[in-house]
Structure formats: C-alpha cells, structure tokens
N, C-alpha and C positions, 0 to 999 in steps of 0.2 A: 233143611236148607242151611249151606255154610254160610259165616259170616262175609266171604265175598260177595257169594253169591243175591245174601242179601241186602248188602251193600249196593250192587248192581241192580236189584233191583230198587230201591228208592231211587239210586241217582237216574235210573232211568223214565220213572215215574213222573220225577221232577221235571226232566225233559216235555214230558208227555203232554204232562198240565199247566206246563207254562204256554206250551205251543194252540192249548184249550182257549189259555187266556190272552193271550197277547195276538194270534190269527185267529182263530175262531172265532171270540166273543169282538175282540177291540176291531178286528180287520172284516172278516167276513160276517158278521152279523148283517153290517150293510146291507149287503146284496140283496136276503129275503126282504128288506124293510125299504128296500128301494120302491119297490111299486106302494106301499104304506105310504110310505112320505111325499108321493108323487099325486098319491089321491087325497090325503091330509094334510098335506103340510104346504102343499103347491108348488114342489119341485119340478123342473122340468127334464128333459132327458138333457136339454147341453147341461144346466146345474146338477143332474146326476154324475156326468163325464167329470166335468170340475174340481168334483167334491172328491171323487177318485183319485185324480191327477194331485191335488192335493194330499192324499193321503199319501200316495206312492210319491211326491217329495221330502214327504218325513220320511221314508222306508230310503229313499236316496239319502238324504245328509244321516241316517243311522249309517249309513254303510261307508261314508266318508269317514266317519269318527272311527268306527269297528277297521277302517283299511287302514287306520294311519294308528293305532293305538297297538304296544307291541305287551307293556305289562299286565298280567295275569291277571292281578292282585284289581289294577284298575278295572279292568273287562269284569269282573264280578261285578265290583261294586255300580258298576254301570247298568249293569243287567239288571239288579235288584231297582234301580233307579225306575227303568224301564216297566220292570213289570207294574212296580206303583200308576207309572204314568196312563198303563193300561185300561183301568180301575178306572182311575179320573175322568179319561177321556171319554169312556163309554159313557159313565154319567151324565158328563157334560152336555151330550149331544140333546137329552132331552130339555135341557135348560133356556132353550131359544128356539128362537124357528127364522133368526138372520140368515143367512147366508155365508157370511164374514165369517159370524162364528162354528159355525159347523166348518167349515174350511180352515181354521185355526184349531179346532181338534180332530180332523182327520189329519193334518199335520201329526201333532202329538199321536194318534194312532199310531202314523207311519213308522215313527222314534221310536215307539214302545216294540211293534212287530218286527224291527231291523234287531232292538235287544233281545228277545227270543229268538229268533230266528237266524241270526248269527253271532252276537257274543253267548248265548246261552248254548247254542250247537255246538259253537268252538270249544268253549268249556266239559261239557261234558263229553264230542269225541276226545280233548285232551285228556278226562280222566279214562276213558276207557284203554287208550294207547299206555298212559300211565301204567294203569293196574292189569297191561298185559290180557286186556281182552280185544277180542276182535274189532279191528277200526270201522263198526256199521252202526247207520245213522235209521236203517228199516224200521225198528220201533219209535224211535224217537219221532219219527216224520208221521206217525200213525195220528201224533196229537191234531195235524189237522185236519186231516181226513175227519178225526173224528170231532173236533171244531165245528169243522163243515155243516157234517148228518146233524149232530146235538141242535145249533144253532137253526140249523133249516127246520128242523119238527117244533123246535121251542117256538117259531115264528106260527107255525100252521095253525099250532094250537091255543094259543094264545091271540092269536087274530081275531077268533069265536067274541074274544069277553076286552080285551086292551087294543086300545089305539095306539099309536105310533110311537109317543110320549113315554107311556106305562111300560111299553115294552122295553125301550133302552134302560129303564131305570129297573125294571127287574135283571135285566142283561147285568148292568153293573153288582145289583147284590151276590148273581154268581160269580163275577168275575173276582169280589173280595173273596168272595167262599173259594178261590183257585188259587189265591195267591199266598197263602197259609203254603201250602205244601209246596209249589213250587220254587219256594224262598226256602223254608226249612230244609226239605229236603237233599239240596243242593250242595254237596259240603264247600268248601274254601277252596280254592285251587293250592296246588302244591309247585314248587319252582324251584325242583332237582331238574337236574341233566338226565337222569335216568327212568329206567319204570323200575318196577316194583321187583322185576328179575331182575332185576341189571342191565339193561340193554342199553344200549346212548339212545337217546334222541333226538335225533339230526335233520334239518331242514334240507330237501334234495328239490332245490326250485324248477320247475320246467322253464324250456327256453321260451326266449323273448318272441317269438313267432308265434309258436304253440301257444302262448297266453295272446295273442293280436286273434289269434284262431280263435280260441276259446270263447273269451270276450263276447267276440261278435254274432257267434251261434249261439249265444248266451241271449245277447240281446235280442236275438229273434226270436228266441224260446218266451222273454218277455211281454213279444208283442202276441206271441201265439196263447198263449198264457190270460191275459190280463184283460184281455176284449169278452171271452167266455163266463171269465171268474167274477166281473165285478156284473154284466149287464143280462147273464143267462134268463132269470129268474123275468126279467121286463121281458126279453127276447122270446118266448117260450108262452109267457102272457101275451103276445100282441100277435102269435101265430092263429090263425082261423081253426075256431072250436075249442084253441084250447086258453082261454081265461081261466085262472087260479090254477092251473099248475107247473107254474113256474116255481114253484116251491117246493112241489113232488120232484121235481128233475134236479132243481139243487142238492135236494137229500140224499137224492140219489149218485152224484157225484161226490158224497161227502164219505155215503158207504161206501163206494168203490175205492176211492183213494186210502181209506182208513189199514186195508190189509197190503196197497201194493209198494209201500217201500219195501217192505218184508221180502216181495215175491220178487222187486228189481235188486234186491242184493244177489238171491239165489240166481238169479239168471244174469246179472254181471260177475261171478264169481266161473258159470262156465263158458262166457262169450266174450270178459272181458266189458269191461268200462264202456268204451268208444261204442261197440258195438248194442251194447245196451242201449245209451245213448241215442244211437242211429233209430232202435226200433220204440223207442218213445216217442220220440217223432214224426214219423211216419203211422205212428196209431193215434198220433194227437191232431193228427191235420184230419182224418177222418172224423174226431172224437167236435172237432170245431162246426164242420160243414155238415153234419149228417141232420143239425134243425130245419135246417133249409129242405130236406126232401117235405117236409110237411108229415103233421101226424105223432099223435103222441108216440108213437112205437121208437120211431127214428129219433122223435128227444130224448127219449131214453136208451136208446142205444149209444147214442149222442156222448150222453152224461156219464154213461160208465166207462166209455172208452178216454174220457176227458178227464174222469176222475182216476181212474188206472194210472194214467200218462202224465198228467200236468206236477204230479206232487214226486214221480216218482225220478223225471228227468232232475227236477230239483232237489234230491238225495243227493244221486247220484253225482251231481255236479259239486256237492259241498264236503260230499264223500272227496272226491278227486282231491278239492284241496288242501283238506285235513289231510291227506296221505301224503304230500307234497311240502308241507309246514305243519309236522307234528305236532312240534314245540309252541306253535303261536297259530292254531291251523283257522279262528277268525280273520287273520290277516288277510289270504289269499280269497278267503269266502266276500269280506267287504270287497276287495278290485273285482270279483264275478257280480258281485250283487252293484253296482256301480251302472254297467250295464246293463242289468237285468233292469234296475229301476227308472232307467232313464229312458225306457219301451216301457214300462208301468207310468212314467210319466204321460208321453205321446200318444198315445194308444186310447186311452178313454176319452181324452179332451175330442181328438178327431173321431173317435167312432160317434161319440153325444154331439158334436155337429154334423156327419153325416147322418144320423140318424136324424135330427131335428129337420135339416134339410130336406132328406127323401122318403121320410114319413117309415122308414124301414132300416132296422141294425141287419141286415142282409151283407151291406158293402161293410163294415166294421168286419165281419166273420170271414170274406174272403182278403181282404189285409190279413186277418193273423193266419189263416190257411198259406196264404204268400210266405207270408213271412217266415213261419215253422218248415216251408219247403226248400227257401233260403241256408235258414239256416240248419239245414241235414247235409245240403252241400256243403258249407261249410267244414260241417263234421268227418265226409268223406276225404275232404284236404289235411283236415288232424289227421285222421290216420296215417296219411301220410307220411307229416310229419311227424308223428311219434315213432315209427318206423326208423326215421331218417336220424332221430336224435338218439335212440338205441345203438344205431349202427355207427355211431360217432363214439356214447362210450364206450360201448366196446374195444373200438382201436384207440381210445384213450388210458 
C-alpha cells in the first residue's frame, strides 16, 4: 500500500468511527434503549418524542454554527470539541432519571452528531478533493450503518445481564475507546487554493431556487427519516406477536444501511445525483409503511429497504454539497441540515402525541410516508430546474 493510499485510508477510518461515535453510540443508541427506559425508568411515548425533539435541537443549533462558520482551522477544532461532547453525553444519561436532564444531554447529543456529521464530513470530503481523490462520502456514511447494527446487538445482548443505567455507562466506555482514533487519525486541515495536482478550488454555488428546491425536499426527507429512525424499535414491539423484536429489525436496518452509501455512489455516478435521489425515495416510503402490513416478514422487509434508503439519501445530499463548496463544503451541508433538523424537530414531538393519543405510532408512519412522497415531487421540480440553470450557463 502507497503512502497515499494509506493516508486515505486512516483519514477515512477516521471518518468511519467518529460517525461510530457521535450517531451510533451518542445518537442512535437511543432507539434500542427506548423501550428499556420506558419499562425502567417510566418514560412515556410523549417523553420519548421529547427527548428526541430535543436531541435533533442540538443537531439544529450544530448546523447553525457549521452554516455560518467559513474557517477550516475553526471547523476542526470544533469537531474535536464535539466528539469530546459525545463521550460526555452518553455517560450522562445514566446519571439521572429527571427528565430535564436527559433532555439537556440529548441537546449535547444533538451538538456532538451535527460535529460528526457535518464539520467532520466537510473536513474530510475537503481532504479527499484536496489530495485529488474522488469527492465520495460511500464509506465514510458506512460509520452509521454500522453504529446502527453494533449499537442494536450491543443492546440485545446486554438486556440478558444490564438494566438501563449499566448500559449507557458501558455505551460511553466504548465511546472513549472511539474517540482515540477518530481525533488522531484525522490530520489538520490544509488552507491552500489548490489540491495536491494543482487544480483551483472553486466554489460553483447552485441558484437560489434550486437551493428553496433543495431545502424543502430535504426537509421532507427529515420528516420521512426521523419518525422510523428514532420510534421503530417501540413501533415493531407494540405490533401483535411481535414483542422484543424491535431490536432484531433495528439491526437489521443498521446492516442494511452499513454497505449502501457505497452502492448509492455507484448508482448516482450512472443516473446522475437527482435521480439517485428520486429512487431513494421512492424505496424509502415503502421502507416506512410496510410495518403496518403486520408480521415480522414485512418488518423486516421494512427495515432493509429503510436502512438501504434513509442513510443513503443523506450521502448523497452532503455529497451534492461538498461538490458545490469544495473549499468550505460544511457550509452548504449546515443550510441542508437546517432543514433537515427542523422535521427532526417536528416529527417526533407530534408522532409521541399521536401516538400517546391513539394508543398507535400507525398515523406518525403515514406522515413521514406523506411527507417523503412530498418531497420526490419536489425533486421532480429540481430536475427541472437543474436543467434550466445548465441551459442558462451555457449561453453565459
């Protein structure tokens, strides 16, 4: 192996296990230990929703600071802040059984998964465009897939011997065991004009439409997104016969998602972005609604088409904007993620009251089913416009 080569590989390593530790451990551990903490700790489904909505307001004000922050040098040192914060937070959780405060560290949560998840992305697509490798984010997004899986079996199995408590606090001893490498591993950002051939790198912003476009298909991808991701695990538990595996079908979305950034770069590299896009969507609105036919079979058809789609839309979308702002490619990632998190806001609060209401997360699943079909129209009207802004510079 050359020394690029191996270069590439740590920095991408880095990537991998920060996204371990910052969604995986700090953000999606949640999910499995939601019905834990609901049977132990006397949480209810609205203070599950809450606690959520909470979390994804840290994951909003991370993406306010990441949209408005332009130097490198800071975005690191912010990251590294973040991944600390990870660590903390997980711990945290088992230190109380308030309310207040578990809602004050799914905050912190939030902050730490917005610095993985887009200044640590930004950073590292910036060194890949850098050092003249390919601008793809497929391995790097693997880290939550495989978050996911690790996190969901660490819960199954550990349910056997630890209660609710035990487990956050082992959560966090791995999570300092992840944040060794992906702080190390990570080098310094660099703050030439060029890469490593020589080539400029130049910011080519999309128009102000095509970002109103964006945005808003964003946001429905959100709401499609984050109704599945935080409540499946209860949702899949409270279906007839099938109690306790709602843990099995998380895993199972954790495998699925872990190989398909990989597989949406090769399939947006011969269909093209948009249309990528398009067909995540469209496999994610099936991937939401198919618990509702009843039956473990359909939860697990469920779960792979959800874990295929949900992480792979969200490449692709941060892909887009790293390609669009080389030079500072977190920038245009915080204004996507802005509206991402403000449907990660919305979303859980109203699914945990209608679920509390109608004794059933049934209506939560057909809102984000809505909403992901929403937002493909949307996507149909980019095309458009992308069309229409091509054909402008051309006769410019």
């Amino acid at each position: 192996m050359s020394d690029s080569s191996r270069q590439r590989f740590r920095v991408l390593a880095a990537g991998v296990l920060s996204l371990v530790l910052c969604m995986g451990v700090a953000r999606f551990a949640y999910t499995p230990l939601l019905p834990l903490m609901q049977d132990q700790a006397g949480l209810g489904a609205a203070g599950g929703g809450w606690l959520a909505a909470w979390n994804y307001l840290g994951y909003l004000s991370g993406a306010l600071i990441a949209a408005n922050i332009s130097n490198l040098l800071l975005k690191d040192r912010l990251y590294r802040v973040g991944m600390v914060l990870a660590v903390l937070s997980t711990a945290a959780m088992a230190a109380s059984t308030s309310p207040v405060w578990w809602c004050a560290w799914r905050f912190v949560a939030g902050l730490s998964s917005a610095a993985g998840m887009l200044l640590g992305t930004g950073l590292i697509l910036n060194w890949l465009i850098r050092h003249d490798h390919r601008p793809e984010l497929g391995i790097h997004f693997a880290g939550i897939g495989l978050g996911i899986a690790l996190c969901s079996a660490a819960v199954a199995i550990m349910s056997h011997w630890f209660d609710w408590q035990r487990q956050w606090l082992l959560f966090s001893l791995a999570a300092a065991a992840l944040l060794v490498p992906a702080l190390a591993w990570l080098p310094r950002p660099e703050v030439t004009t060029q890469t490593r051939g020589g080539q400029p790198m130049v910011d080519a912003p999309p128009s102000s439409l095509f970002m109103r476009l964006m945005m808003a298909a964003y946001f429905c991808a959100g709401v499609g997104y984050v109704v599945s991701a935080t409540f499946i695990v209860a949702i899949v538990d409270a279906l007839p016969g099938l109690d306790g595996r709602g843990a099995l079908v998380f895993l199972v979305i954790g495998v699925a998602a872990t190989p398909a950034c990989i597989l949406w770069d090769l399939i947006a590299r011969r269909i093209g972005m948009l249309n990528a896009l398009l067909a995540t969507g469209w496999l994610q609105i099936g991937g939401i609604l198919l618990p509702l036919a009843g039956g473990l079979g359909a939860a697990l058809a469920g779960a792979v088409l959800f874990g295929v789609t949900f992480i792979g839309l969200v490449s692709l979308v941060l892909t887009l904007a790293g390609r669009y702002y080389p030079t500072r490619p977190a920038k245009m990632m915080g204004k996507m993620t802005l509206s991402y998190g403000v449907a990660q806001i919305i979303a859980p609060a109203i699914t945990g009251w209608i679920a509390e209401a109608s004794g059933s997360y049934a209506g939560g699943l057909v809102l984000a089913a809505a909403a992901m079909l929403v937002g493909s129209v949307l996507l149909l009207a980019l095309k458009v416009v992308e069309r229409r802004d091509l054909s402008r510079a051309v006769v410019a």
